[in-house]
N, C-alpha and C positions, 0 to 999 in steps of 0.2 A: 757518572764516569767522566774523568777528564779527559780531554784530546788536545791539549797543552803538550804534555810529555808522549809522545809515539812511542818509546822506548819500555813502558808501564801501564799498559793498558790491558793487557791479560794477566800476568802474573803479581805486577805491582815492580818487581824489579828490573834493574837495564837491563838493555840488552847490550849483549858485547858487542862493540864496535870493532870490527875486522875488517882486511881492504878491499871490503869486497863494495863494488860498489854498481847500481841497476842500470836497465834496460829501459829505452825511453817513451817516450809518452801514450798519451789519450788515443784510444782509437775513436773517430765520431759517429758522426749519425749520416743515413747514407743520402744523397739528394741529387738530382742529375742536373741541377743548372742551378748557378746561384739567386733566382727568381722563382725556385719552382721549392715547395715544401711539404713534408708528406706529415702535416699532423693530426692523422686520424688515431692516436695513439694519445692525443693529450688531449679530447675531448673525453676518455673512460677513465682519465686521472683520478676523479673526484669518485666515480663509479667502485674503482678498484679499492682504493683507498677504503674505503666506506665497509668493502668485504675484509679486506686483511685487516683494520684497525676497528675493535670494537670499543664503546664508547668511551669505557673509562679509562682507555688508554690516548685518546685524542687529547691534542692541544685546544683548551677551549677558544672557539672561535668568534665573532659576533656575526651580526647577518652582512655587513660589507663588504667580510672575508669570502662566507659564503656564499657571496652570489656573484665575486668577482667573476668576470670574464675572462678566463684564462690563453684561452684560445685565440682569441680576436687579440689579445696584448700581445704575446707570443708572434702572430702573424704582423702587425704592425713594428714594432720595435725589429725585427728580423728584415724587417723590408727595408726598415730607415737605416740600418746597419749596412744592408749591402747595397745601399747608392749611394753609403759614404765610404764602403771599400774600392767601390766601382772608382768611384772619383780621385782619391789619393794613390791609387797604381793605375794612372792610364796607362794606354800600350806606345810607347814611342822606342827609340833608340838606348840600348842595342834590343831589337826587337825578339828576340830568341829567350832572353832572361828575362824580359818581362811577359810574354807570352805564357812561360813556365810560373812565374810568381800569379798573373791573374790563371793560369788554367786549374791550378792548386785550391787558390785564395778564395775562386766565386764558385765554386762546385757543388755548391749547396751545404745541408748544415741547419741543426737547427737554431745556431747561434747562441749556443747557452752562456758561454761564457762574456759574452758582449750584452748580453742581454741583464747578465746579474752585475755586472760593471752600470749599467743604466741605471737599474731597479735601487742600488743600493747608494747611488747618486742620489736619485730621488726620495730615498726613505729618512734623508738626513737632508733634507732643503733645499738643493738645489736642480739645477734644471737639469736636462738633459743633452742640451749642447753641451755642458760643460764636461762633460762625462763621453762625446763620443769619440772624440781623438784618443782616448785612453782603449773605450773597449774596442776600436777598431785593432788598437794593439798589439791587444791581446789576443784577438782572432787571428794577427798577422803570426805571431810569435806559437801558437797553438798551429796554425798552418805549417809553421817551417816544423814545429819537430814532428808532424803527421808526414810530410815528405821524405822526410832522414829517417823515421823510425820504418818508413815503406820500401826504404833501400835493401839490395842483397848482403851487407854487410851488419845488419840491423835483424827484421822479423822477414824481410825479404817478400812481402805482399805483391801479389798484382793488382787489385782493384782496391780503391777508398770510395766511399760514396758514389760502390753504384757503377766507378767507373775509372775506368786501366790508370795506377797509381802516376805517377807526374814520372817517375825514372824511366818507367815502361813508355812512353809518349815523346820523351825529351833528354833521354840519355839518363846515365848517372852523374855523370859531372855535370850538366844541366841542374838536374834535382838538385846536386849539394848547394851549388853556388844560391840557387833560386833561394831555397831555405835563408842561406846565408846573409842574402841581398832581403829578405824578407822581416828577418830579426833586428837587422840593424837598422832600416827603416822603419819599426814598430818604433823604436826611441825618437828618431827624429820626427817624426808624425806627433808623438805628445810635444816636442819641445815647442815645434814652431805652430802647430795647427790649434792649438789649447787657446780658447779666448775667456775673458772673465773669470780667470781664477789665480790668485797671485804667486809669484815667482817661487816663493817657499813652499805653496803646494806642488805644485809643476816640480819642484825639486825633488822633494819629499815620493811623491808619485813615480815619478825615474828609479831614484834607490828602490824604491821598492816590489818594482817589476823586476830589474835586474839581480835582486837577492833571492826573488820568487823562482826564477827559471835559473840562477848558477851553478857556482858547483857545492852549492848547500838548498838546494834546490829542485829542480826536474834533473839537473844533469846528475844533481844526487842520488835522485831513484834511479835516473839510468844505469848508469854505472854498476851500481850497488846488483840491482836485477840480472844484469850482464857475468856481472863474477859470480852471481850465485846459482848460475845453469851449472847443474849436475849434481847441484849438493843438497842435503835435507833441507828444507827453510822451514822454520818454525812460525807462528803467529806473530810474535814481536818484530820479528825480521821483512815478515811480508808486510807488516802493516807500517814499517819503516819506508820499505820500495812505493805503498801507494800515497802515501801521507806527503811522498816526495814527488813521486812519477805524474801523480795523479793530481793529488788531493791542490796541493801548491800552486798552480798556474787557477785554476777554481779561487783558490783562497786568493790571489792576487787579483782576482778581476773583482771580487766584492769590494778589499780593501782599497783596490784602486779610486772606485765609484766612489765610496765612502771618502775619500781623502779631496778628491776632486768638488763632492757635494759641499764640504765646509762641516763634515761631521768632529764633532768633539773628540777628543783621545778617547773615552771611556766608550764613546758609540762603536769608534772603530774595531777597539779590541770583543767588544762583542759577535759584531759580525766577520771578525777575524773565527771568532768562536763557533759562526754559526757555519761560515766559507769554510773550516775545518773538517767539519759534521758531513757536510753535504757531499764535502770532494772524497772520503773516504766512500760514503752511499754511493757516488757514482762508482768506484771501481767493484763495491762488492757485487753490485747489479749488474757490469759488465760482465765478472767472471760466471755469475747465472744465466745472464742471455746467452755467453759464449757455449754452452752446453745445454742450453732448451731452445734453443734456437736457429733455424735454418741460415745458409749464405744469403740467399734471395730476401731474407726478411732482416736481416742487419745490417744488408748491401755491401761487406766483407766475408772473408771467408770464416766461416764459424764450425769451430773445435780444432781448430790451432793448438790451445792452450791443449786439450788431451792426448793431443799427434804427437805433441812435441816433449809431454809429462812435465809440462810448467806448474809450477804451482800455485793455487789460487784458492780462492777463500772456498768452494765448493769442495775441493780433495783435501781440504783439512778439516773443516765443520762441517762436508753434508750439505746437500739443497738445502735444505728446510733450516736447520740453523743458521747457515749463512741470510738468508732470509729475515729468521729472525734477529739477526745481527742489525739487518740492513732496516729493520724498523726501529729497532731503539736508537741506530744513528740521525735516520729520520723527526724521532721524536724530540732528541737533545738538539739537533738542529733548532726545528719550531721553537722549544724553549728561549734558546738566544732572544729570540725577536719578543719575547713575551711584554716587555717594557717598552718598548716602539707602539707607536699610533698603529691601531688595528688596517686601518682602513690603506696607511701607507706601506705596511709590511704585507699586505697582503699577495702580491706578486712574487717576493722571494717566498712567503709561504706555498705559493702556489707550484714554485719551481721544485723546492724539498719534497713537494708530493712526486711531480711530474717527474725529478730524476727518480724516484723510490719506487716508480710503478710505471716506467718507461718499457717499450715494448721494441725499442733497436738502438 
């Protein structure tokens, strides 16, 4: 199954484009300071994985895959991400918008997307400095539309991770501007802070965060999600809003990494291929959690989406299909990587489990 074309991925034919355009982004993971991390949940990755995938449907592995340390990479790489968010939004003047961008920004998180921005630097040669002005980014620009999508004119939320959303703390106009002031420093943080990588990548890497979140983009799925409250949405159509909402800022933090590592055209569009896979996996897994799963254990409020008769991959396939949706996405993930050095893929394979069998 391709994930190239969103528009043909159940029936084979478009879908009609109408003006209808979504609702915006990622809800994350919940964590109450940006030092503090709750991943008792990605140590029964491998565990889980093991019961829902039986053998001959696994990606074969070698032993370096499988004995990676998932958990300890996960905790390291999260830690070195948030003492270099900490550091590029100190708190000075005017102290009220940056108070609201770091209250947002360090909140905890389990850092996925900075993290696959790293991973996917390193899987294609390069270091990891060179990759973290990018995936700080992305976590900035992931931040700003977790604050605007927490608005009352949005999904209207009171807590994100755990804890009273940024509007509820610091007003709504607060909120917007923060967001605001939060996006447009995501760019300048790659221009000026990017060392060791040359002009045309740095350039190349720009375009293509700003094409990731536009209006072909997240604000794609936003929009799109937004005009389609109250009308039928069919499978081509939802998998339009995540592919955009969702799936797109995912997909730009791999191909970020990748462009920053000095990977080849053909490497990139691969793990364009596989950042595709995985960003659709996360949202089917979200609309599962959103309904087997309690407030207290998502650290938002969970069953929104059935309060409010949103529609999500659950009230159109069913637990258990959706499910098994979410493992063949899983598995064409892994595939991408099948041609990369085992031993350097082994972390994004590790994430494709960890979002596929994530537990908030």
């Amino acid at each position: 199954m391709s994930l190239l074309n969103p528009t043909t991925l159940f029936h084979g034919t478009p879908m009609t484009r109408s003006p209808i355009f979504l609702k915006l982004t990622r809800k994350s993971q919940p964590g109450p300071s940006f030092s503090a991390y709750s991943f008792s949940s990605i140590s029964a990755v491998l565990t889980k994985e093991q019961q829902a995938n039986p053998p001959e449907n696994k990606v074969k592995e070698t032993h370096s895959v499988a004995s990676f340390d998932f958990k300890t990479y996960m905790v390291e790489k999260a830690n070195k991400v948030n003492h270099a968010l900490d550091e590029a939004i100190p708190l000075k003047e005017p102290l009220k918008i940056h108070e609201s961008m770091r209250y947002s920004l360090l909140a905890g998180g389990k850092r996925i997307r900075p993290v696959l921005c790293i991973a996917a630097c390193e899987l294609v040669g390069g270091d990891e400095s060179a990759a973290m002005p990018a995936a700080c980014a992305v976590e900035m620009i992931h931040t700003m539309s977790l604050m605007h999508d927490d608005l009352p004119c949005m999904d209207n939320d009171d807590f994100r991770r755990g804890k009273p959303t940024n509007h509820m703390v610091y007003g709504e106009e607060i909120a917007v501007l923060g967001g605001d002031a939060l996006l447009s420093f995501a760019f300048e943080h790659v221009a000026t802070a990017t060392k060791g990588v040359s002009s045309e990548r740095i350039l190349r890497t720009i375009g293509e965060l700003a094409k990731c979140i536009g209006s072909e983009g997240l604000v794609a799925g936003q929009v799109v999600d937004i005009c389609s409250e109250g009308t039928d949405v069919g499978l081509d159509q939802l998998e339009y809003i995540h592919l955009h909402k969702t799936a797109a800022l995912l997909e730009g933090s791999v191909v970020l990494g990748a462009i920053m590592g000095g990977g080849s055209d053909l490497e990139i569009e691969k793990l364009r291929k596989f950042a595709r896979s995985i960003g659709l996996l996360f949202q089917v897994v979200d609309d599962i959690l959103d309904v087997t799963k309690s407030s207290e254990e998502l650290g938002k409020t969970a069953g929104k989406d059935l309060v409010s008769d949103k529609t999500t991959y659950p009230k159109l396939l069913g637990i258990e299909k959706s499910r098994e949706f979410a493992e063949k996405l899983n598995k064409e993930a892994q595939e991408q990587l099948s041609e990369f050095d085992h031993r350097k893929a082994a972390p994004l394979i590790a994430l494709s489990k960890y979002i596929a069998y994530r537990q908030n």
